[in-house]
N, C-alpha and C positions, 0 to 999 in steps of 0.2 A: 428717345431723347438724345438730341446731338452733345455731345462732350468736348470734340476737338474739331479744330481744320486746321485740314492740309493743305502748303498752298505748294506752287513749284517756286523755283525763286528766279529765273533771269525770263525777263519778258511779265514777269507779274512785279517782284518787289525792287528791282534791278530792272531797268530799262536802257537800249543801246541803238545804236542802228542798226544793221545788218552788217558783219564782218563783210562780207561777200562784196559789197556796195561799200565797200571803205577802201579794199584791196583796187578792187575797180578805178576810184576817183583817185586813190594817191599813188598806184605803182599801175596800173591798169593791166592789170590780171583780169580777165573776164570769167563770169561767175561759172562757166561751163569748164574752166582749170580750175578754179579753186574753191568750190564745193564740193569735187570729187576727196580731195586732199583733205579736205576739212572732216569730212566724213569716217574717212578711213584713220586720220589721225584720233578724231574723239575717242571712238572705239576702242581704241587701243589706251591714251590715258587717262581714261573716266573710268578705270581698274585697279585698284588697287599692286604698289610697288612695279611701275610702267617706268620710273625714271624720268629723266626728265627731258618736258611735253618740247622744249628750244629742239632739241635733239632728233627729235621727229620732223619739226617743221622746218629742219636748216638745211633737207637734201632739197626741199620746195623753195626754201627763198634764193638758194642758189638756179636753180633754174629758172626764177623770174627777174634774179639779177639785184637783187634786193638785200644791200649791203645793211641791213639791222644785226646788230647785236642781240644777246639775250634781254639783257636788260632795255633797249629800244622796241624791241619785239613785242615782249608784253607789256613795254610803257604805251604803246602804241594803242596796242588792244583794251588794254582794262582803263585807260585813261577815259574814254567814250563812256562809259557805264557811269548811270545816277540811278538814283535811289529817287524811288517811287512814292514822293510824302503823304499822299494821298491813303493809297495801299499799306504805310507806318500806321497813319491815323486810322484805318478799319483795324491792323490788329490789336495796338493797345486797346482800345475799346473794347475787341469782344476779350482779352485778358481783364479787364477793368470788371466786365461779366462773370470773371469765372471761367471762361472758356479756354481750355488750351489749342494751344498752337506750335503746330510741326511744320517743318519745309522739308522737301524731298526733293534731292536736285540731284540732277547728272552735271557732275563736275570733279574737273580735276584740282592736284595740288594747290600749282602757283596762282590759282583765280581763288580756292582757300584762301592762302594766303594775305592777298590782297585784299578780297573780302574782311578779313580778319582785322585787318588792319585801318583800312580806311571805312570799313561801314558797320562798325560799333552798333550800330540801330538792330542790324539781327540777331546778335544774340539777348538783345535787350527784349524783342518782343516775342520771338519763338523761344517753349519748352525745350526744342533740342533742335535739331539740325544734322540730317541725313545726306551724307556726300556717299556717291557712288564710289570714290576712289577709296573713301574709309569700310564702308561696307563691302563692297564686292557686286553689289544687286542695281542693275543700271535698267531705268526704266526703259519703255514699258514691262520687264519682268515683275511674275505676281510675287517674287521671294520681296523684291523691294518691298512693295505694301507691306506683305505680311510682319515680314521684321519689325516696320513700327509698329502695327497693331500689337503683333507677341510685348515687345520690349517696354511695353505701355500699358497695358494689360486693357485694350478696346476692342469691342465687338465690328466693324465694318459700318453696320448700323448706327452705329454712335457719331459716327464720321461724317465730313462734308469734305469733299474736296475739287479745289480749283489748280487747273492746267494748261497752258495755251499750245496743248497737245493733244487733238483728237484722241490719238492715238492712243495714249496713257489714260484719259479720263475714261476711254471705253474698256479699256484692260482694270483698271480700278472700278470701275461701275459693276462688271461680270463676278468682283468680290464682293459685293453688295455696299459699297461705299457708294454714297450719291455725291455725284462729281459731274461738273463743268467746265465747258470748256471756257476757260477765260477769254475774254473778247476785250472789255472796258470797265474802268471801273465802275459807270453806270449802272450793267448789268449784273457786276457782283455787291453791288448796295443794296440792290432788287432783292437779289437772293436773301441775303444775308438780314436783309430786314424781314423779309418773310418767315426763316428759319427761328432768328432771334428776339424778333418783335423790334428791333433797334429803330424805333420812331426819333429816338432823338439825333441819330448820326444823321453829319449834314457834310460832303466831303466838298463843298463848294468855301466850307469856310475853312482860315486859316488853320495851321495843321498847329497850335497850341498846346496840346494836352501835355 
């Protein structure tokens, strides 16, 4: 019997364009300079006590000549991100069930933060909410999963989880969690209705509940 799902949270409940193709159109930084950067920056503050994430990406905007401040930096960034209503209204519903609901993100502070602040909707519909930089355990590692399962007291089995990360959802599958890769919400309705019986969700109507 499924108990909980987990979902990821930027690209499923949080949707944005590609940093990479923002950089591009407004400072034109091409994606083969700053993917490399992006990369090697996450790594480092999606870890818990990294300090702060301005501070890593000020020796790179100096070298693309890109007079932003800290506070322009991530008004910059986190201004593009919206909240996914559709993906709200799948999980009040399966909370409405009974079901709980965890997110498991690779993320740093100041997108915490921010999160916190302007999208009130997540902690309204997830049981808890799992930051790499609070835990230590930055996906695809199995310690991530396991922590929630430990901390929650669930079997693998009991679980469903959605990812728009091959790569995590095959690292979480190898734990026995059944997991997807997120593609659309079409195809996680599919699912979800199959798992849940949920005949009555319709995410074509307004998002009311």
């Amino acid at each position: 019997m499924t108990k909980a799902v987990i979902f990821d949270l930027n690209g499923v409940f949080v949707q944005s364009p590609k940093l990479s193709e923002r950089f591009w159109d407004e400072f034109g930084v091409p994606a083969e300079e700053f993917l490399p950067a992006l990369k090697e920056i996450m790594a480092k503050v999606r870890m818990p006590n990294a300090g702060s994430s301005y501070a890593y990406w000020k020796p790179y905007l100096d070298k693309w000549n890109i007079g932003l401040s800290k506070e322009e930096f991530f008004n910059f960034w986190f201004s593009a991100e919206k909240e996914a209503p559709e993906m709200t209204k799948f999980a009040r519903e399966l909370k409405n069930r009974g079901v709980k609901i965890f997110i498991l993100s690779n993320n740093f502070i100041e997108r915490t933060a921010f999160y916190e602040k302007n999208f009130p909707f997540l902690k309204e519909i997830a049981d808890k909410i799992y930051y790499s930089w609070q835990t230590g355990f930055v996906k695809p590692s199995k310690e991530a999963y396991l922590k929630l399962l430990t901390e929650n007291n669930l079997k693998p089995e009991e679980c469903l989880y959605f990812d728009d990360s091959k790569e995590n959802t095959e690292i979480a599958s190898e734990l026995g969690i059944k997991s997807h890769v997120f593609k659309n919400t079409a195809e996680l309705e599919s699912e979800l209705k199959k798992e849940f019986s949920l005949e009555g969700l319709n995410t074509s109507e307004p998002n009311n509940l």
